[in-house]
C-alpha positions in Angstrom: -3.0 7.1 -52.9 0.0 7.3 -50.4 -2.1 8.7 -48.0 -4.3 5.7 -48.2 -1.2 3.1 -48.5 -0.1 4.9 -44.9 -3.7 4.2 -43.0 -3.9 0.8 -44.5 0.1 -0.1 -42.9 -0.8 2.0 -40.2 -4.3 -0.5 -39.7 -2.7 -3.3 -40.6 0.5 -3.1 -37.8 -2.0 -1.6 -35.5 -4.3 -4.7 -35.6 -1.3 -6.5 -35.7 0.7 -5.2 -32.3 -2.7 -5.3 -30.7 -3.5 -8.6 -31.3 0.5 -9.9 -30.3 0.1 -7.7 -27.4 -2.8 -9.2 -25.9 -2.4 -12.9 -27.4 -0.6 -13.6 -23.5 -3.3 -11.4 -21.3 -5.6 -13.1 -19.0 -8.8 -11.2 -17.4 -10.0 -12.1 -13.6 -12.5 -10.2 -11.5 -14.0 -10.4 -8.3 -17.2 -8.7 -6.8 -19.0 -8.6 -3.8 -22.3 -7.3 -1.8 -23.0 -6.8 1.5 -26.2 -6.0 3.8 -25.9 -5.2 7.1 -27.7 -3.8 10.0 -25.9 -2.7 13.8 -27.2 -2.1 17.4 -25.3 0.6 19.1 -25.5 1.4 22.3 -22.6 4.1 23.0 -21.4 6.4 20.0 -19.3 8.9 20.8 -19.0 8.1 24.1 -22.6 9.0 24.6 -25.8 6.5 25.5 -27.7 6.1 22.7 -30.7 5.7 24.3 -31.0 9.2 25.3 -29.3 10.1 22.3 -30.1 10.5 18.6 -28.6 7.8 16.7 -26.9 7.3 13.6 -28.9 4.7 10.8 -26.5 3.4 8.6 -27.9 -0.2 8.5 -28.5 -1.2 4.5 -27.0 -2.1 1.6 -23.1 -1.9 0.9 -21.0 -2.6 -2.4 -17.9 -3.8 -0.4 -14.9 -2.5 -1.1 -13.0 -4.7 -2.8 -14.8 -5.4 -6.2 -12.3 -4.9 -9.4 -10.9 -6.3 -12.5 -7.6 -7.7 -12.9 -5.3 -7.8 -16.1 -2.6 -10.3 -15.8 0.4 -10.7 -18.3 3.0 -12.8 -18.9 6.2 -13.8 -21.1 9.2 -15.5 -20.8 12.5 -14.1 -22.0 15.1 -15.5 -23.5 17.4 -16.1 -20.5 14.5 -17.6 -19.0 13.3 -15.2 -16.7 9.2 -15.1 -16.0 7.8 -11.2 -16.0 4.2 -10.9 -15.5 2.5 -7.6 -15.4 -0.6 -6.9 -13.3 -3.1 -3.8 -13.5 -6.1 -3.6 -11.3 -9.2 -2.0 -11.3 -11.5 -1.0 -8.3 -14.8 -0.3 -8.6 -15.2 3.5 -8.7 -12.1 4.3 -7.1 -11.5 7.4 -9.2 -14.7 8.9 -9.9 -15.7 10.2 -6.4 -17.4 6.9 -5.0 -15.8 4.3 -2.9 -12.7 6.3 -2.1 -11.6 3.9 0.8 -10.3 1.7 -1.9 -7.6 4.6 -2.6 -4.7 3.7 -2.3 -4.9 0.2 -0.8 -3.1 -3.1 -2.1 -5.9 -4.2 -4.5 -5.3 -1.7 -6.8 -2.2 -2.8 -7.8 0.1 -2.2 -10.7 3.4 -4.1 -10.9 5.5 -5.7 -13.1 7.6 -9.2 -11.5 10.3 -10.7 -13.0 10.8 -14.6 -11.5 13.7 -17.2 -11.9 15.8 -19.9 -9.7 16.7 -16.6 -7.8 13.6 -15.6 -6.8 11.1 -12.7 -7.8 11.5 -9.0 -7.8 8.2 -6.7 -8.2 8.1 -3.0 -8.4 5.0 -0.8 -8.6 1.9 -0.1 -6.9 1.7 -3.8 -4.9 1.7 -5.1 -1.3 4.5 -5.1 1.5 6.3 -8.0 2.0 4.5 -8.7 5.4 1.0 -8.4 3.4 2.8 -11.3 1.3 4.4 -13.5 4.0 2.7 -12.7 7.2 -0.3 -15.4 8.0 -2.8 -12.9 8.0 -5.5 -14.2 10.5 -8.2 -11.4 10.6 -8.9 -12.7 6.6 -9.5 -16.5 7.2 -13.0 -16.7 8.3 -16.3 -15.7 5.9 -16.8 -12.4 4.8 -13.0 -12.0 5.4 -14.2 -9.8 8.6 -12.6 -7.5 10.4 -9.3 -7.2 7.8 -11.7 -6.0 5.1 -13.2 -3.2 7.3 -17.0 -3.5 6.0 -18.3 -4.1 9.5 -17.4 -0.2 9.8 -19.8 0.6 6.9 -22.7 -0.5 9.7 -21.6 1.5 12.8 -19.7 4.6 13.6 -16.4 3.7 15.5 -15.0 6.9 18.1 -12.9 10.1 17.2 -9.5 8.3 19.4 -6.6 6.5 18.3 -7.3 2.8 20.0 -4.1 1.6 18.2 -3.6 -0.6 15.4 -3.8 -4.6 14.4 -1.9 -4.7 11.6 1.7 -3.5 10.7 2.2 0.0 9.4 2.2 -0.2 5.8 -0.1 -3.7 5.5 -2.4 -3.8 2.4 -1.1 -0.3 1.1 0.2 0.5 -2.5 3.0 2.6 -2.2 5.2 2.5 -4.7 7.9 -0.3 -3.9 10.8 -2.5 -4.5 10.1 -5.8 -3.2 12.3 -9.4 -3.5 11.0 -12.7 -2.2 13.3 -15.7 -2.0 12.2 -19.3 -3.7 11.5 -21.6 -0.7 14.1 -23.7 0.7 13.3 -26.8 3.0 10.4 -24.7 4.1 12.5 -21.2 4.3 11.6 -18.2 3.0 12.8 -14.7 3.2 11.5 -11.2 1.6 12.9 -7.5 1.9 11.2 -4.5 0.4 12.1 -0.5 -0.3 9.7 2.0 -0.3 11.0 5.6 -0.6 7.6 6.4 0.9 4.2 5.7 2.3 3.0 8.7 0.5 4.0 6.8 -2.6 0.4 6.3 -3.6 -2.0 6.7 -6.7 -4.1 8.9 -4.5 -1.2 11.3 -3.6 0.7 12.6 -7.2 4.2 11.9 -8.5 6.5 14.9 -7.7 4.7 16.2 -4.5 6.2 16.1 -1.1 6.6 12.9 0.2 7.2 14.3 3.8 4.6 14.7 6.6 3.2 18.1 7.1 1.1 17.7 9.7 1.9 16.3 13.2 -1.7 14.3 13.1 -0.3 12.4 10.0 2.9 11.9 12.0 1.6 10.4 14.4 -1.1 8.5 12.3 2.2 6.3 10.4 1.1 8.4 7.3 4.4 9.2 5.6 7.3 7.1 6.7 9.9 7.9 4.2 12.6 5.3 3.5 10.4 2.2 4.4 12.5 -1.1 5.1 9.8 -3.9 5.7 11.7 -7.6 5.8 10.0 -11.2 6.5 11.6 -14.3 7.7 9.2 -17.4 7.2 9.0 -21.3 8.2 6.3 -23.6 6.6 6.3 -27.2 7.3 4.1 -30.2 7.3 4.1 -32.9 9.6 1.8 -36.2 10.1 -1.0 -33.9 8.3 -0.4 -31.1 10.5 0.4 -27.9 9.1 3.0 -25.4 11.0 4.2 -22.1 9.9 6.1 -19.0 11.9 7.2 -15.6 10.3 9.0 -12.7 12.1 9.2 -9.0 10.7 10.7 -5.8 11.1 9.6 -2.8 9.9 11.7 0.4 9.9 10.9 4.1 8.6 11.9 7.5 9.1 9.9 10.6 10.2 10.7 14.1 9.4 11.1 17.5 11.9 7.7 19.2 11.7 7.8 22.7 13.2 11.1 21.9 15.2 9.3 19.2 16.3 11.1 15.6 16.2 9.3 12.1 16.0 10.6 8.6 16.8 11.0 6.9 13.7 9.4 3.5 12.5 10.9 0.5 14.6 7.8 -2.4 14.2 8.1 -6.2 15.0 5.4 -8.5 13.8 5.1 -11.9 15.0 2.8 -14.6 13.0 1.8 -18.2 13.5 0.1 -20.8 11.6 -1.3 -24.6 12.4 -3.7 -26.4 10.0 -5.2 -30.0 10.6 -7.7 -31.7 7.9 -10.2 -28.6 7.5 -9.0 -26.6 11.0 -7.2 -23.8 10.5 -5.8 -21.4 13.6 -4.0 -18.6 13.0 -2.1 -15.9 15.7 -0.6 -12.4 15.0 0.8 -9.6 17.5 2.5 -6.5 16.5 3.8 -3.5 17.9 4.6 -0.5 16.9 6.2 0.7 20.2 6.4 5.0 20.6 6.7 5.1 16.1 5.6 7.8 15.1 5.0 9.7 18.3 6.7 13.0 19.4 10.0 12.2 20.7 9.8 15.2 23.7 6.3 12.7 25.0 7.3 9.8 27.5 3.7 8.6 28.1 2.3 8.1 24.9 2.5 5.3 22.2 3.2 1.2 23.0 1.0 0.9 20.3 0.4 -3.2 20.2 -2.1 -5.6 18.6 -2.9 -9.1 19.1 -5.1 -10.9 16.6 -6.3 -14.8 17.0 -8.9 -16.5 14.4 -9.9 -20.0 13.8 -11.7 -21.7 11.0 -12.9 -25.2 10.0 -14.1 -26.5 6.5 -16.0 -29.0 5.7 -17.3 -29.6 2.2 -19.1 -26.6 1.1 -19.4 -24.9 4.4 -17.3 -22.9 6.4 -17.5 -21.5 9.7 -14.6 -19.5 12.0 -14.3 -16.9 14.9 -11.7 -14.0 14.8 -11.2 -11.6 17.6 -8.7 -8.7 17.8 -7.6 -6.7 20.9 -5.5 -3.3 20.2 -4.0 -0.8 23.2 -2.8 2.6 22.4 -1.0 5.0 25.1 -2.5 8.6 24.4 -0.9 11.3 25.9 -2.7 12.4 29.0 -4.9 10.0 29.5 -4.4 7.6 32.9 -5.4 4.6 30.9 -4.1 2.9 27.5 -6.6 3.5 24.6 -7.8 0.1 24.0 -10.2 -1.9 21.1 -11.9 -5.5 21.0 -13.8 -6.7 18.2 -15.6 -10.2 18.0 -16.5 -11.6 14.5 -18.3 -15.0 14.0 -18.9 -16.4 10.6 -20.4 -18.6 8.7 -20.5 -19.5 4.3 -21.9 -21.3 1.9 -19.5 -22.2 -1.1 -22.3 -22.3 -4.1 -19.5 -23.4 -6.4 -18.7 -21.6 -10.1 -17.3 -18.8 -7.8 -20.1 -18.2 -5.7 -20.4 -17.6 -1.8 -23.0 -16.9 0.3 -21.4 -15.5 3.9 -22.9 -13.9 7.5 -21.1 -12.6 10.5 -22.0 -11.4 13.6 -19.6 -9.1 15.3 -19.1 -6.8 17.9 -16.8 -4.0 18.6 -16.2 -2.1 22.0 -13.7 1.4 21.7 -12.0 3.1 25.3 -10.7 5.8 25.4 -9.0 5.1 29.4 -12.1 4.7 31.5 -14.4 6.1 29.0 -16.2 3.4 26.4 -16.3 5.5 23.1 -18.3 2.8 21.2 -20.5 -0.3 21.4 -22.0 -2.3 18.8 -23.1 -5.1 18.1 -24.3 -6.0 14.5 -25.1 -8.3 11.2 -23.7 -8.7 8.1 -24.4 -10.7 4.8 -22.4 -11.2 2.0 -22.5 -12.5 -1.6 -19.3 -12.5 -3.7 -18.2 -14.0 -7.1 -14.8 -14.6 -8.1 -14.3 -15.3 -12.2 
């Protein structure tokens, strides 16, 4: 008898903290499929004509489908905290392991007020919060979501980077924003490392061990990333400005030393009716780089994008340039990559998207790759 009395409390409180639990939880998903097909003509640095090729035209399922948990309460004092847990598509059972360790699987907890919100957890930077982010504004969201690289096979070289170190990464972090005042903002975040990640373990070195991950921004310890923002609207025009600085340190690897992180990102923003332009440049200077090299690094990107809405459709153009210094070569590294777009919103959710792009790689005088391709996209947001 007791022992029944025992399961039937234990049921009963069960069912109960279960049900109180979830009473203020809210489900959201996404998903998304793509098909593409490329034409490239240099791979490698080789012609591809008198070459054998690589067929990796097809189906893709993106990269970014998942499932999103969102919770909230309100204390007594007042104070907001909302809880958010993410799930990506496959991200931990061997298949679609580009999704490791990238913003969208996030897991934070934020607590909001008059002063502000802090987060902590597995989330985004402050710049991946404040910055405009340009390469995302046009259909298919191409190049920032990277699926154009499911259709061709980009070269071996560093061609530098368009985004700040650290952008749409989950590191563990401590990040404020700042309420908005007279179209102000500002944001500041701590990350004790990049390493920080679900897809590296709690407890494990957080330093580089490696010179290629030095050098590939892969462990910044220390991480200081801080946004200043303007927003404003004027006679229906839209303007917006942010500046950011980004600051790491490197460790000694083999009594080697390595500049540490120093970034500044620069972003602008100007919307009229359903036109939208967007601009970003960054550069990460010699970061990262070996501190005994003079001719490497002044590592700089420069992204520009456009799009204009009008009822259900959608159509923009995005191109980003990146230049790399490698050591030893006569000429800066250097990318350029040319996406045109087009959607369909089918409402409920729904969009139907297409892009042409193209993408050349150098490596100095050397072109490592050219392509030139299709994609198609269908997504649905519920």
């Amino acid at each position: 008898m007791r022992i029944f009395l025992k399961l039937f409390l234990f049921i009963f409180f069960s069912n109960f903290l279960i049900s109180k639990s979830f009473s203020e939880v809210t489900m959201s998903g996404y998903q998304e499929f793509f098909a593409g097909s490329a034409d490239q003509s240099t791979r490698g640095a080789l012609d591809m004509s008198t070459n054998t090729g690589v067929s990796q035209g097809g189906l893709s399922n993106g990269s970014y489908t998942r499932l999103v948990a969102t919770a909230s309460a309100t204390l007594d004092n007042g104070i907001e905290v909302i809880g958010v847990y993410s799930i990506m598509k496959d991200d931990k059972s061997g298949g679609d392991t580009d999704v490791l360790g990238v913003s969208t699987n996030q897991n934070d907890i934020s607590l909001s007020g008059g002063f502000g919100t802090f987060t902590i957890g597995n989330t985004g930077s402050t710049g991946s919060m404040m910055h405009y982010r340009a390469s995302t504004i046009i259909p298919t969201a191409e190049p920032d979501g990277a699926v154009i690289g499911h259709f061709y096979s980009g070269g071996s070289n560093d061609y530098g980077r368009a985004d700040e170190v650290g952008y749409a990464e989950d590191s563990m972090k401590v990040r404020y924003l700042s309420n908005v005042y007279e179209g102000f903002s500002f944001g500041i975040q701590y990350g004790s490392s990049l390493r920080s990640t679900p897809a590296r373990t709690s407890g494990s070195d957080k330093n580089c061990s490696t010179a290629s991950d030095q050098t590939g921004h892969g462990c910044y310890t220390d991480v200081i990333d801080a946004v200043v923002k303007y927003e404003g609207t004027f006679d229906g025009i839209t303007i917006g400005a942010t500046y950011g600085m980004i600051g790491g340190n490197t460790n000694i690897i083999a009594g080697a030393e390595y500049n540490d992180l120093e970034a500044d990102i620069f972003t602008a923003n100007v919307g009229y009716g359903g036109l939208t332009v967007q601009y970003k440049y960054q550069d990460t200077a010699d970061s990262g780089q070996l501190k005994s090299t003079t001719d490497d690094g002044d590592n700089t990107g420069s992204t520009l994008c456009g799009v204009y809405a009008a009822g259900n459709v959608t159509a923009g153009i995005c191109g980003v340039e990146t230049e790399f210094k490698e050591s030893g070569v006569t000429a800066k590294n250097d990318s350029k990559t040319m996406v045109y777009g087009l959607g369909y919103n089918l409402g409920g959710g729904v969009m139907l998207e297409a892009a042409y792009f193209s993408v050349e790689q150098s490596q100095g005088a050397t072109k490592d790759t050219d392509a030139d391709g299709v994609i198609s996209k269908i997504s649905f947001g519920f």
